[in-house]
Structure formats: C-alpha cells, structure tokens
VMD Tcl script that draws the C-alpha trace (Angstrom):
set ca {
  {-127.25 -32.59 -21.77}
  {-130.03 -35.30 -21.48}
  {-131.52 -35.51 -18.57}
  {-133.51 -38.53 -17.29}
  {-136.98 -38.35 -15.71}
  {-138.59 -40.95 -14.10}
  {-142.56 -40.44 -13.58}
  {-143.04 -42.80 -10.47}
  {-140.50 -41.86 -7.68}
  {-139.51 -44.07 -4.81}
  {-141.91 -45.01 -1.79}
  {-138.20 -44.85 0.62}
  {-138.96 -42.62 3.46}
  {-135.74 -43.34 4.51}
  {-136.17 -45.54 7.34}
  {-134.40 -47.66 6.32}
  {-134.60 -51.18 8.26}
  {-136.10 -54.64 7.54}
  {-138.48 -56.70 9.85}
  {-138.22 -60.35 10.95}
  {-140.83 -60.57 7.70}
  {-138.28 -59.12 5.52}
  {-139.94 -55.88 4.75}
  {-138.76 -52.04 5.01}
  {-139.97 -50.62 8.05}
  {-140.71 -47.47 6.39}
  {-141.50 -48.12 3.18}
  {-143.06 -51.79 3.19}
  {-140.63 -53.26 0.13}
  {-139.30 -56.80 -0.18}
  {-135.38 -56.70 -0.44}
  {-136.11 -58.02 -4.46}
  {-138.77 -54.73 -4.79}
  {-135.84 -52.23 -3.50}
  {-133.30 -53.54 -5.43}
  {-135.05 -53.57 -8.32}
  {-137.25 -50.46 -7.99}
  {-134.30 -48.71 -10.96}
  {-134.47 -51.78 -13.12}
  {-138.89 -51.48 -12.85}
  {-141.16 -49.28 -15.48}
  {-143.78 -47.06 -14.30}
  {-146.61 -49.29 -14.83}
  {-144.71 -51.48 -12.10}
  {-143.91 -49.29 -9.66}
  {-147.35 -47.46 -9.80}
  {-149.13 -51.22 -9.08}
  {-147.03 -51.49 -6.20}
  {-147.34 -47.77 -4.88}
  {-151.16 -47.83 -5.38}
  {-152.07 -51.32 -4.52}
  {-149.45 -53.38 -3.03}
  {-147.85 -50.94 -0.19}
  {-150.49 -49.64 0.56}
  {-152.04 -52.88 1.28}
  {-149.47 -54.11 3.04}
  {-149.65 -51.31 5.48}
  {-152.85 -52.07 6.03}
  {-151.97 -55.78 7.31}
  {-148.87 -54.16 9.80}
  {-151.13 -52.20 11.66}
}
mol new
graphics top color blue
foreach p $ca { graphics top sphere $p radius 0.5 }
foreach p [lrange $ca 0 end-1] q [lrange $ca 1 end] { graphics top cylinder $p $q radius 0.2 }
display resetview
C-alpha cells in the first residue's frame, strides 16, 4: 500500500468562518488559498505558513 505524505500540513484550526474581508477567521486563508491548499507544493504552502499568515495576523489585530 502507498501511502501519501505531505511535508507542510494545513494552517485550518478549524474555525471555520470567513470575514466581511473574505478571510478564515481562524486560519487567515483567502477562499482561492483553501481551496487550493491540496492542489499547492510545499514550497507554496511553506511561503504562505511562514510569511503570508502570519503577516496577515499581524494586520487583524
């Protein structure tokens, strides 16, 4: 049986809701960034787990 493994895992929190901005309460995606976190490679998702989020957490509070 192969098995796959993927290196970055998913910033979801699971509060789940979007703002009047169109962001994820909890985790601070776009509706384009969640539905294509599957489809993105782990150079992708680590740029927006180390830089983007993170900075747009920043700007929410």
């Amino acid at each position: 049986m192969n098995t796959f493994f993927r290196a970055v895992l998913s910033p979801c929190i699971g509060i789940c809701s979007l703002d009047d901005d169109g962001l994820c309460t909890g985790c601070h995606r776009t509706t384009a960034e969640i539905a294509r976190w599957s489809q993105m490679n782990d150079d992708e998702r680590l740029r927006l787990m180390e830089t983007v989020l993170p900075e747009r957490e920043t700007r929410r509070r």
